[in-house]
Each structure stands twice: as C-alpha cells, then as structure tokens.
C-alpha positions in Angstrom: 35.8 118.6 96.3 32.2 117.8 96.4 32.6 116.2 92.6 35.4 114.3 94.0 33.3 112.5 96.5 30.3 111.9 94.4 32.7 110.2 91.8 34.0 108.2 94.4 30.8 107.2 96.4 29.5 106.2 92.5 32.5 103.8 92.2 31.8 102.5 95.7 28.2 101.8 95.0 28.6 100.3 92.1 31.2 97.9 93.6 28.8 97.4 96.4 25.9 96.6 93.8 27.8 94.2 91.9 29.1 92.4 95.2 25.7 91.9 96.4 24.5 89.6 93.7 27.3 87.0 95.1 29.1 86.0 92.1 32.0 83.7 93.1 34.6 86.5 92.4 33.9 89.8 93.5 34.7 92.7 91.5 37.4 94.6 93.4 37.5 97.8 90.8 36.1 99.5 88.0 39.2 99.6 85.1 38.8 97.9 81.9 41.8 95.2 84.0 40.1 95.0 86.8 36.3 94.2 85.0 37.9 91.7 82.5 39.5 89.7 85.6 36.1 89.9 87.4 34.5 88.8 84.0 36.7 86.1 83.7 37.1 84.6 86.7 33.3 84.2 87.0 33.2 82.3 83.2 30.6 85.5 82.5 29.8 86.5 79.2 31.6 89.7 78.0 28.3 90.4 75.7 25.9 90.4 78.5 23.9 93.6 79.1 25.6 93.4 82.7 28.5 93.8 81.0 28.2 96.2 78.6 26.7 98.7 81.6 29.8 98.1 83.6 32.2 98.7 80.9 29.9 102.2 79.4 30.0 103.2 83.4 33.7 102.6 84.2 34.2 104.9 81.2 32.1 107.5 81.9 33.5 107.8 85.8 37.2 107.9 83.9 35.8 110.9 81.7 34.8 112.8 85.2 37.8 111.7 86.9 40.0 113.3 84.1 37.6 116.3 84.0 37.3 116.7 87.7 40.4 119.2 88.1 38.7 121.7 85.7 36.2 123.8 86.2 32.5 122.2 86.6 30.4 122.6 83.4 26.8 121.7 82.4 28.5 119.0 80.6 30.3 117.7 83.4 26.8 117.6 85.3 25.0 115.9 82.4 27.5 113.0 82.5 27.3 112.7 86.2 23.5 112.5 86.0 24.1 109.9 83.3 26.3 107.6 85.2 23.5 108.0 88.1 21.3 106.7 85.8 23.1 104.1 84.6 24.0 103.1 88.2 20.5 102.3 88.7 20.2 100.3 85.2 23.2 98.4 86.7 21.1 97.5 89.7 17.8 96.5 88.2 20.4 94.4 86.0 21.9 92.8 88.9 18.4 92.1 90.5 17.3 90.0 87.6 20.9 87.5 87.9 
C-alpha cells in the first residue's frame, strides 16, 4: 500500500510543480491525453525539454502503476528512484520558464 501512495503523492507533486509556474492552462493529469491538451492549450512546444520530462515521467509512473499489484522488486525500486529524480529535473525545469 505504501507503493500506492508514493506513486500517487509523485503524480500530485508533479501536478502541483507544473501548476506553480502559472501557465494559462493547468495541467489537470499526467496521460499522454491529458499532457497533449495541457500542451496545446498553452501553444507550448511539444519538443521542449519540459516536455519531454513530462512525457518520460507519466510513462514511468504508468510502468509502476501496472507493476504495483506484484510483488516489489529491486527493479520496481530503481524506477521509483528514477522518477524521484526526474521529478526534481522537472522542477529545476519549471524554475527556469
């Protein structure tokens, strides 16, 4: 359950980071849909390093979600690290808009 609720506070904080650099549109989700609408409905550039960080993490918390109701490896807890990390390029990225 613990694995749940880091995935989930992740998600939350990297809606919360996004948010906070007051684009226009906020970003209301982290699917491919959901990041596309955000991306279009602020005229952003789908090539921008912001971007590209948003999509790799929205794919890496689907890859835990799906792994979440199996038992947790060293593989799962590499990938979690990862997206922690990640998290935090995301912020330093959202710092420099």
């Amino acid at each position: 359950m613990n694995e749940f609720s880091n995935r989930i506070d992740l998600q939350r904080e990297v809606i919360k980071i996004v948010n906070s650099a007051k684009f226009e549109y906020e970003i209301t989700g982290l699917s491919k849909n959901a990041i596309e609408r955000w991306l279009m409905d602020n005229r952003l550039d789908t090539e921008s390093d912001l971007t590209k960080l948003l999509f790799i993490i929205s794919s890496k918390l689907f890859f835990l979600a799906n792994k979440s109701q199996e038992q947790i490896t060293s593989g799962y807890k590499k990938m979690s690290s990862e997206v922690s990390n990640l998290v935090e390029n995301l912020r330093d990225e959202i710092l420099e808009q």
